[in-house]
Structures are given as structure tokens and as C-alpha cells.
DRENTIMAR-860660 format. One record per residue (C-alpha): residue in three letters; x, y, z. Coordinates in nm, 4 decimals, always signed. Layout:
<rs>
{r Ala {X Y Z}};
...
</rs>
This chain:
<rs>
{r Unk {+7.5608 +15.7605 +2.0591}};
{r Unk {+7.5740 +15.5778 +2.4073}};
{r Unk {+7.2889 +15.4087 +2.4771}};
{r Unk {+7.2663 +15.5439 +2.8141}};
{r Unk {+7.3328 +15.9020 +2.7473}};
{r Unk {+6.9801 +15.9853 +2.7107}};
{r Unk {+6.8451 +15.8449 +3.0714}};
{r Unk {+7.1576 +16.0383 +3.2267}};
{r Unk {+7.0400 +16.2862 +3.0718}};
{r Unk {+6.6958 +16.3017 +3.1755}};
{r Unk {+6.7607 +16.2404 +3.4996}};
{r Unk {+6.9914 +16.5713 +3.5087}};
{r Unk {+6.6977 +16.7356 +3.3527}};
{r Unk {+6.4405 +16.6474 +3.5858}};
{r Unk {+6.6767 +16.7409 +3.8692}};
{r Unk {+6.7882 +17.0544 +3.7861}};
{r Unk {+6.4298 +17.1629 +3.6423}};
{r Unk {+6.2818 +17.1204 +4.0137}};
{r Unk {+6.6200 +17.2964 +4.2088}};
{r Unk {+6.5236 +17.5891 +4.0118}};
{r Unk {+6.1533 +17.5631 +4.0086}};
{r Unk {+6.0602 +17.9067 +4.1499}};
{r Unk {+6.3345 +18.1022 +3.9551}};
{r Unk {+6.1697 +17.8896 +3.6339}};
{r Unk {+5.7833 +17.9676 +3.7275}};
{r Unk {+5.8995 +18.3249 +3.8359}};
{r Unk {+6.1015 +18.4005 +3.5146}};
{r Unk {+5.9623 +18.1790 +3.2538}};
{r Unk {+5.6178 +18.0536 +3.3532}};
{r Unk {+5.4730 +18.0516 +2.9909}};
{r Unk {+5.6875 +17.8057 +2.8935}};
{r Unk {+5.7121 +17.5746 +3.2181}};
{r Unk {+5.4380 +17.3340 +3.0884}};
{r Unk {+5.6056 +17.2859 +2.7670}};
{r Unk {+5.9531 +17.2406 +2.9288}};
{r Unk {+5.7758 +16.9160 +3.1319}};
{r Unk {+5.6274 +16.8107 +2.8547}};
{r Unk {+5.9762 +16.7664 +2.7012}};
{r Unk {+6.1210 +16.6257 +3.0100}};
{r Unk {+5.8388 +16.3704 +3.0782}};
{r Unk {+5.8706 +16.2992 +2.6649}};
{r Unk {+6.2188 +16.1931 +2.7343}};
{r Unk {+6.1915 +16.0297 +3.0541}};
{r Unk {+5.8988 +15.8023 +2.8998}};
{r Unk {+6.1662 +15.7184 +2.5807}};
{r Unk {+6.4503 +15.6743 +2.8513}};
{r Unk {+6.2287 +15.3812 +3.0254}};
{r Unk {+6.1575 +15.2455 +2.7176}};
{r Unk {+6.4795 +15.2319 +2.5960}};
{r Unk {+6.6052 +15.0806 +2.9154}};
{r Unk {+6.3146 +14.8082 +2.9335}};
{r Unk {+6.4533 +14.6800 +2.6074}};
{r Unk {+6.7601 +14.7189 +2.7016}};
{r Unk {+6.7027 +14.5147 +2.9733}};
{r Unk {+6.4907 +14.2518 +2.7915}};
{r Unk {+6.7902 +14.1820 +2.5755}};
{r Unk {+7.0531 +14.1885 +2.7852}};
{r Unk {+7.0915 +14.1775 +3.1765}};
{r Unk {+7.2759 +14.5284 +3.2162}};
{r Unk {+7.3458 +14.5843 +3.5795}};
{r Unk {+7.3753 +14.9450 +3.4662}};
{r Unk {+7.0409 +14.9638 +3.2910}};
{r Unk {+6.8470 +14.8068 +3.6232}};
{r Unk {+7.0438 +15.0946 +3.8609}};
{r Unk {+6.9554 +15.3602 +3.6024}};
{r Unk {+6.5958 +15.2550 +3.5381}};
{r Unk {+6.5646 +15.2763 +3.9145}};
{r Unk {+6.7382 +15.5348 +3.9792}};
{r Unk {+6.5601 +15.7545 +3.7010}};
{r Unk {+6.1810 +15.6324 +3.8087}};
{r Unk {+6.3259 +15.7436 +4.2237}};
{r Unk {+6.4355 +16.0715 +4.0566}};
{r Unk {+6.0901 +16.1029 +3.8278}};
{r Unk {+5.8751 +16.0115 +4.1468}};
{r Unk {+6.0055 +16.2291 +4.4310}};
{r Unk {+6.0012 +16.5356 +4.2085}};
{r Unk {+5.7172 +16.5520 +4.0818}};
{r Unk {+5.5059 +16.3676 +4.3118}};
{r Unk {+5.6861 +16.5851 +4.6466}};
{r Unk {+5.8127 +16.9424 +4.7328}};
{r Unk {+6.1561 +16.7518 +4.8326}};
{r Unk {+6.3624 +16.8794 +4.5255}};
{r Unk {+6.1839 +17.2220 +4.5268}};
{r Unk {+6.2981 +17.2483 +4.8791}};
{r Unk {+6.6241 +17.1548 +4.9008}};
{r Unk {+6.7122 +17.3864 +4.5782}};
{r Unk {+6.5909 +17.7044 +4.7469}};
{r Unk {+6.7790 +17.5704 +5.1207}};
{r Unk {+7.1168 +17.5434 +4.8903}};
{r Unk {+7.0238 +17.8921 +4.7412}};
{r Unk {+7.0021 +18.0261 +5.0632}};
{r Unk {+7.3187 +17.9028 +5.2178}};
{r Unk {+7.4719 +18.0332 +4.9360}};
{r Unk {+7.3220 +18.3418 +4.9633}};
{r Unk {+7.3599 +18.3695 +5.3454}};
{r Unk {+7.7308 +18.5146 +5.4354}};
{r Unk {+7.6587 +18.8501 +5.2383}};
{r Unk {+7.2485 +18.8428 +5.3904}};
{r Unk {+7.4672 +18.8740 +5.7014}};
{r Unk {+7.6895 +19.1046 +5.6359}};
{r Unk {+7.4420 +19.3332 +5.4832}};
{r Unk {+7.2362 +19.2814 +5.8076}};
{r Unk {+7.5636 +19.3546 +6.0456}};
{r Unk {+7.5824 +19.6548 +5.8402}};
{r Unk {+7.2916 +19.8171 +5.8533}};
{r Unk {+7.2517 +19.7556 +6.2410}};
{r Unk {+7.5923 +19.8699 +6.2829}};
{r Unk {+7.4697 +20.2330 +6.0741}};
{r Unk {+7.7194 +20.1660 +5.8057}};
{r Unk {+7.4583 +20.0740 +5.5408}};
{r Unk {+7.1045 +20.2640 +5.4598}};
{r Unk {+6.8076 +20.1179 +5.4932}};
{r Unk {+6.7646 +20.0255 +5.1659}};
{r Unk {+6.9471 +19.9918 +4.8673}};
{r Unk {+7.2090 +19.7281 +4.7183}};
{r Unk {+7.5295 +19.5488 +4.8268}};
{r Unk {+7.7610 +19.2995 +4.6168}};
{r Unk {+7.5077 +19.2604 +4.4125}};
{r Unk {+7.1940 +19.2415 +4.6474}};
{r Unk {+6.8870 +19.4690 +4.6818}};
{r Unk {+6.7346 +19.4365 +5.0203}};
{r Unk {+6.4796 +19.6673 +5.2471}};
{r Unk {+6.4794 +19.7007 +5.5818}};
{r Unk {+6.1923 +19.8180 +5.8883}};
{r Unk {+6.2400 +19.9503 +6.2367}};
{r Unk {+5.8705 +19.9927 +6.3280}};
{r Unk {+5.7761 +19.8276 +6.5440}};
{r Unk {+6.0595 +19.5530 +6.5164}};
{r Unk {+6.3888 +19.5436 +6.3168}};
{r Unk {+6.3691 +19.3312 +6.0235}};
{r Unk {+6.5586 +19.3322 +5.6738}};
{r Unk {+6.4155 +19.1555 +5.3385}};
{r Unk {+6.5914 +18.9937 +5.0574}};
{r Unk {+6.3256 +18.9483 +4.7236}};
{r Unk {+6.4073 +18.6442 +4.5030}};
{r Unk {+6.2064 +18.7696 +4.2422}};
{r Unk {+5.8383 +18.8295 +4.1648}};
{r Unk {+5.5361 +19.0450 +4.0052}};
{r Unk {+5.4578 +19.3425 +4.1567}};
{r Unk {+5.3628 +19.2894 +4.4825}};
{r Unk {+5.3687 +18.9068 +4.4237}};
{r Unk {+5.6958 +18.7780 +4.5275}};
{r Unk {+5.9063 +18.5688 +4.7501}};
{r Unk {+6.2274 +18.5705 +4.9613}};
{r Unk {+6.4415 +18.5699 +5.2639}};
{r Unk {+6.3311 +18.7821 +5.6088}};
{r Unk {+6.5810 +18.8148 +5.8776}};
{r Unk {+6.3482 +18.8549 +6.1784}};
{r Unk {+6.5043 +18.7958 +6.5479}};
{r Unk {+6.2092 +18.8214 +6.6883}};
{r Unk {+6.0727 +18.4692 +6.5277}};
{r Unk {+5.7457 +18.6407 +6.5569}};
{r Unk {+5.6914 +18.6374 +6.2392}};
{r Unk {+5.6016 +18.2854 +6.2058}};
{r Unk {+5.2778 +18.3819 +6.3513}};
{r Unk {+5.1306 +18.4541 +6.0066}};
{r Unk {+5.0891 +18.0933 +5.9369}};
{r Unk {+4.7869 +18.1316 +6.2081}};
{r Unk {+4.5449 +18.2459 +5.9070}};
{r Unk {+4.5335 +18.3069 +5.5336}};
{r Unk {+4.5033 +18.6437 +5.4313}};
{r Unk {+4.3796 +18.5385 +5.0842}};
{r Unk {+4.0833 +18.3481 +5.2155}};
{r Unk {+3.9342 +18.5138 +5.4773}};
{r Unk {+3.6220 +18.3322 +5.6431}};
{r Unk {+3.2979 +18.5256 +5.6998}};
{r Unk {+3.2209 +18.3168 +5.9477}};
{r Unk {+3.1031 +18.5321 +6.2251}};
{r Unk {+3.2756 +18.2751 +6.4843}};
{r Unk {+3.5849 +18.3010 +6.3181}};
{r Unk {+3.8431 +18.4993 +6.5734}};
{r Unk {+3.9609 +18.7985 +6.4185}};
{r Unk {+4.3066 +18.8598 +6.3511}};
{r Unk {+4.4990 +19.0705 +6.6415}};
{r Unk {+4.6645 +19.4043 +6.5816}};
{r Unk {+5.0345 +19.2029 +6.5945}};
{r Unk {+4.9368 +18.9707 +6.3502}};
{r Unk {+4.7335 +19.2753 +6.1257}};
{r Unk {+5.0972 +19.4264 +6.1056}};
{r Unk {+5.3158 +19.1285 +6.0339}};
{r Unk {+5.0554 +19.0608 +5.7469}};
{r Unk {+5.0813 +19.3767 +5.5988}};
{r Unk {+5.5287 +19.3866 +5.6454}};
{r Unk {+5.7564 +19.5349 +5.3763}};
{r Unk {+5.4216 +19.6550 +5.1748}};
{r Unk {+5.2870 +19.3435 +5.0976}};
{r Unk {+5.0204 +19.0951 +5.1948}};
{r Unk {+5.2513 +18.8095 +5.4147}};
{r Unk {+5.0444 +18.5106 +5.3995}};
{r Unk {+5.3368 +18.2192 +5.4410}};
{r Unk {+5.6380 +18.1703 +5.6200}};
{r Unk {+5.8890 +17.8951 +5.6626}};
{r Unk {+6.2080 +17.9224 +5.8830}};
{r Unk {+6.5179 +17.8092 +5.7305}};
{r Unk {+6.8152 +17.9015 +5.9988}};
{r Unk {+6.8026 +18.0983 +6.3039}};
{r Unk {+6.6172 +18.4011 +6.2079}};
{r Unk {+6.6392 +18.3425 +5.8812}};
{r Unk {+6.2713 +18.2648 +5.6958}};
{r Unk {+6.1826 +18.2313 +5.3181}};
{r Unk {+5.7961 +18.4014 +5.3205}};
{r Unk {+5.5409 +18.4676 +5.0443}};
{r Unk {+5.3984 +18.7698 +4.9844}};
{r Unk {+5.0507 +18.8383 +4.7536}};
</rs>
């Protein structure tokens, strides 16, 4: 077997493991631990085996591959960097039917919820339009794309529903922000914007 099969291995590994973290912890949680364990098993062989490597033999190969694995290793598990960028690339993926779906429905073609090519979204007119893609979840634990034009709903990053103060000094939360919090039936406690009105959010 190539000697250097193994470290281009684990470096695919460790890659595609945090592109697809969420649909991993969403789909199979129980077993994310032991997947790691595997990967950081192997990635701790695949440094080895390059060290020696190495120590026998200056391999201009090994050095860029020990590097590049250790880069690879670091930024994914020690940042959200990977994480990110695989649920950005799911969403531009993702985005030419979102849009058609919301053209649609504006446009009275399309109900106000249900499934098209393949996508189940909802949608709410009161008090401002807004249609939701789910990328999976438990019950009423889940994330996923919100098309919101009126960018107002970035204003739930003001306060944490989950931990609320009882701090008497604490301002309460305003009737706007009381009814973003509570969009699409769930508890909105997180929102990041992605592309115009486009925003991955996190519901509890």
C-alpha cells in the first residue's frame, strides 16, 4: 500500500466530517464521538508515519503533507471555519430553487406550504412575508434557511431566549422582537445572514 495513502486519507476525512457537521450531529449524533475518535486515531498514526518517514528520508512530499494535514487537523477542530463554509456551499446550492419557490408563492402560483423539486418549505404573511426552508431537526429543534426582506429579523441576536435574566434591570424584550422570537412556531434564538435576505437561524 502507498505509504501516503493513509494521511490523504485522513485529511479527506477530517474535511468532509466538518462540511457535513450539522447533517452528521442532526442525523447521527450517537455515533459522532466515535466517528472522531477514528479520525483523530488515524490522523495521530498518519503523523507518525510521516515523522518517520521523514526521519529516514527527506520527502518533500511527506513535509507538505505533514503540514498540510496538522493546517487541516487545526482549523477544524480548533474553528467554526470548515463548519461554515460547508453549510455557505449547501446553501448556494440550494439557493436557485429557494428562489423560485419564493417567486412562486409571491406570485400566487404556489401554497403556502407544502413541497417543490424536492423541498418542503412554510411560509407567513402576518405581520411580514417570510418563507422557511428546515435542514433538519427534532421536533421543534431545528435549523435552516429564512428568506426575510425585511432584514428585521436579525434583531433576535439582541437576547437569548433560552437564558433569560431575572435581573429586574434587564430591558424587556419589545412586542417586534416577542414575535420574531416566536416565527414559524418555534423559539428563534440565532440568526446569521448569508446573502441578501437570505439567513440560516436556529430554532429551540
Amino acid at each position: 500500500m502507498n505509504r501516503f495513502v493513509l494521511p490523504l486519507s485522513c485529511s479527506l476525512f477530517i474535511l468532509l466530517r466538518f462540511l457535513f457537521h450539522h447533517d452528521l450531529i442532526i442525523s447521527l449524533w450517537i455515533l459522532v464521538w466515535a466517528i472522531d475518535a477514528i479520525i483523530i486515531g488515524l490522523g495521530l498514526i498518519s503523523v507518525i508515519q510521516l515523522i518517520i518517514i521523514l526521519r529516514k528520508k527527506r520527502n518533500r512530499f511527506a513535509a507538505v503533507l505533514l503540514c498540510a494535514l496538522l493546517a487541516i487537523g487545526g482549523i477544524s477542530y480548533g474553528t467554526d471555519l470548515i463548519k461554515d463554509l460547508g453549510l455557505r456551499l449547501r446553501f448556494h446550492r440550494l439557493k436557485p430553487a429557494y428562489s423560485e419557490i419564493v417567486e412562486k408563492i409571491n406570485s400566487g402560483e404556489m401554497t403556502e406550504k407544502g413541497t417543490h423539486l424536492g423541498i418542503s418549505y412554510k411560509s407567513e404573511t402576518d405581520p411580514v412575508f417570510r418563507v422557511s426552508f428546515s435542514w433538519g431537526g427534532i421536533i421543534d429543534n431545528w435549523y435552516g434557511i429564512i428568506y426575510d426582506p425585511s432584514g428585521k429579523i436579525m434583531r433576535v441576536n439582541e437576547s437569548d431566549p433560552r437564558f433569560q435574566s431575572q435581573d429586574p434591570d434587564t430591558p424587556k424584550v419589545d412586542d417586534e422582537l416577542g414575535n420574531l422570537i416566536m416565527i414559524f412556531g418555534g423559539v428563534l434564538y440565532k440568526a446569521e445572514k448569508l446573502s441578501d435576505h437570505w439567513y440560516l437561524c436556529w430554532f429551540t
